[in-house]
N, C-alpha and C positions, 0 to 999 in steps of 0.2 A: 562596540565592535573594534577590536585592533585596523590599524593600518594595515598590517599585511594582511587582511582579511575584507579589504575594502580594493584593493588594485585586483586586478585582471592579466596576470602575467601571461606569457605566452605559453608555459606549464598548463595552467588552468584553463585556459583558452581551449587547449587539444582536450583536456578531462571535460572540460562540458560539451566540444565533439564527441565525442566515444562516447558518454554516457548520454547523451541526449539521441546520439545514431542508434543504440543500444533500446533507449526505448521505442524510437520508431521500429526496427527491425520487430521489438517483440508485438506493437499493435499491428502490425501486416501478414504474421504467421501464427501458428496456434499455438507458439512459445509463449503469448503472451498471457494465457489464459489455461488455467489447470482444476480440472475438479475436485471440490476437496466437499462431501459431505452431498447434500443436496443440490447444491449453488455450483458455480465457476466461479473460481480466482482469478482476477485479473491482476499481473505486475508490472505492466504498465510504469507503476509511480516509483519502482523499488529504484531504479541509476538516481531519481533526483531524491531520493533516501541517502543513498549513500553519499553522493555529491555534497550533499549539504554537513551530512558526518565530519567527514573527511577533510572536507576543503571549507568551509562555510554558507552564508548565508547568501553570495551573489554568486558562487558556483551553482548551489544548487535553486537559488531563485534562475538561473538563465537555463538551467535544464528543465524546470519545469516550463519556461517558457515554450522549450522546443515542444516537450509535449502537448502543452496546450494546442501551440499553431497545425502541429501536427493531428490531432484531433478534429479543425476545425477543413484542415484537406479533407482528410477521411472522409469526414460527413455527406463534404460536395462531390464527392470525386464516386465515393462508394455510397451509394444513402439506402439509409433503411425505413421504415415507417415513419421514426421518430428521432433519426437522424439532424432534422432541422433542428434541435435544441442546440447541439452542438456547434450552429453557427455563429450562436452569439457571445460573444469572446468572455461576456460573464460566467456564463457556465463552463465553457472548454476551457479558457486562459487562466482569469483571475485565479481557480482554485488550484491548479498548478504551479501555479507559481509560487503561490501560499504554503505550497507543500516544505519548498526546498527552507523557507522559511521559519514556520512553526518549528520544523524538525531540527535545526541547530539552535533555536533559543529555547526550546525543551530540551534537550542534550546537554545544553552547556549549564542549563539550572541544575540540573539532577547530576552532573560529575563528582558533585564532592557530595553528594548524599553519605552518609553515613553507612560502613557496611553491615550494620545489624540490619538495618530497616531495611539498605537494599537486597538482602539477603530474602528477607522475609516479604517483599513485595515482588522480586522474581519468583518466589517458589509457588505463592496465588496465582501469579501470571500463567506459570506454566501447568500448574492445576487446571486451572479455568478452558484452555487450550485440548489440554487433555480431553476433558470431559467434552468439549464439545465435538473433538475427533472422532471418540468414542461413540457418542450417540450418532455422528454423521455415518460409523458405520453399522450400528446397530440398525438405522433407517436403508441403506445400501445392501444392507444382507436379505431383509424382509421383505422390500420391493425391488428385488434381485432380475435388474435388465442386461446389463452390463458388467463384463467381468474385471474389466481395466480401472472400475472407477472405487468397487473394496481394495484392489490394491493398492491404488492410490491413497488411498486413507490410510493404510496399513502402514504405507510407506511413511508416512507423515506421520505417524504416532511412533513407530521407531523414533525417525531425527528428532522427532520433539524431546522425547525421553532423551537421545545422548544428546542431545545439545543442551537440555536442562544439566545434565551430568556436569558436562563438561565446564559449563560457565557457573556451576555452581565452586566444579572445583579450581580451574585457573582465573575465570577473571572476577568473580564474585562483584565487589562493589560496581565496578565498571564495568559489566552486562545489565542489569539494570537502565544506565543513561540509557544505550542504545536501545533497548525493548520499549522504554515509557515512551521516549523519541520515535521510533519506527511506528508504532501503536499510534499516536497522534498524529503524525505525517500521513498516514494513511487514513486515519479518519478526516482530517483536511481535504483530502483528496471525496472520499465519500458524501460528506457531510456537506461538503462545499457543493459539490457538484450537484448534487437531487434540491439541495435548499433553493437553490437557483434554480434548477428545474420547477420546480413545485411553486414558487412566488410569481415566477414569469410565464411559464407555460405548463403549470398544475393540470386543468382540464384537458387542455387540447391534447398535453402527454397521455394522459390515461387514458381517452379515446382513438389514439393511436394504437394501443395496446386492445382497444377492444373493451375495454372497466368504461362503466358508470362515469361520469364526471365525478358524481357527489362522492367517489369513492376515491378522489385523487390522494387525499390525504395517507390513505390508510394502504394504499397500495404503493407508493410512494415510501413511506416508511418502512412497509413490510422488502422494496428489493433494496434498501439500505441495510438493514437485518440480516437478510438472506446475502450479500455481496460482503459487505461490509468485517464483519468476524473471519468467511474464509479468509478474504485480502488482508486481513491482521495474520493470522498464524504465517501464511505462506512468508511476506516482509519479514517477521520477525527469525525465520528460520532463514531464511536468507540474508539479509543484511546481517544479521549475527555473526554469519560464516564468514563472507567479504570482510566488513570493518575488520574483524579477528585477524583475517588472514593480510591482508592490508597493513595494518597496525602493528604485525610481527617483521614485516619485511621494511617498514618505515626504521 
């Protein structure tokens, strides 16, 4: 890590306010949660996505911080069934924090990738994305409740397409860092969060929910699945745009 990437100036200081107020604002309204497919997206984790892009590794580790702390009000202030997991700063804090983390030392590996290869590992990415749009609304047409929620897929499979467009044709090698990094940071965020849940409070979560115990595993991984994929496309279609637009005015 550079030095200036280790101080706290009073710049960065206001960017991890804004961006950490930015995610509380979207856990407290239904900005923060969008449907894409079967599931709900939550972005939540996307300011300490960018945070961490942008500015580094203790920008975005103290944004994820806020998110964390901010999660574990939530829990006590608003609680839900299964709310109590969220008071223990392992599963609310640690993997937030870890977010702003992974996501700039996966960025800063993959910046000088090569652009064949990142040419050819965006274009999988954005395939893969595709397809699963695709079938979110293929499932969305046939169990047809809701009209707002094919649009919203609809919606979503447009940006994907021009933003595949686009970053194929202006930023090429440097889209990539950002999609591998956004993609990981939010799995961080996922992966961290249920792993913890399911080690410490596996049973008692799944009976909260109403499941078997014996079925915590598999229930457990199934809303990692189901959460998890929307929360990649939606980051990836956003932080895209931000860094891009960011990056142009730097």
């Amino acid at each position: 890590m550079d030095k200036s990437e280790k101080r706290l100036s009073i710049r960065r200081m206001a960017i991890v306010g804004v961006l950490g107020g930015i995610s509380i604002v979207l856990g407290m309204t239904p900005l923060g949660f969008i449907p894409v497919g079967p599931t709900r997206a939550t972005i939540m984790h996307i300011p300490v996505i960018i945070g961490a892009i942008m500015e580094g590794p203790l920008v975005g580790g103290l944004i994820g911080l806020i998110f964390g702390l901010f999660s574990i009000f939530q829990a006590a202030t608003n609680p839900t069934p299964v709310s109590f997991v969220f008071l223990n700063p392992i599963v609310s804090v640690l993997p937030r924090v870890l977010i702003g983390l992974v996501t700039y030392y996966v960025y800063r590996f993959f910046k000088d990738l090569g652009t064949r290869k990142s040419i050819w590992i965006l274009n999988i990415i954005w395939g893969i994305m595709l397809i699963y749009l695709t079938y979110g609304l293929y499932t969305n047409i046939k169990d047809f409740t809701n009209p707002w929620t094919p649009l919203a897929n609809i919606l979503l499979i447009v940006l994907t397409i021009g933003i595949g467009i686009y970053t194929n044709k202006n930023m090429k090698d440097k889209a990539v860092d950002i999609i591998i990094s956004t993609t990981l940071g939010t799995l961080t965020n996922t992966v961290g969060v249920l792993s913890a849940i399911y080690f410490i409070f596996g049973e008692q979560f799944v009976e909260k929910l109403g499941q078997s115990a014996e079925m915590a595993r598999k229930v457990i991984f199934g809303i990692g699945v189901a959460n998890g994929i929307p929360e990649i496309i939606i980051a990836i279609i956003v932080v895209t745009n931000v860094v891009a637009a960011l990056s142009r005015k730097k």
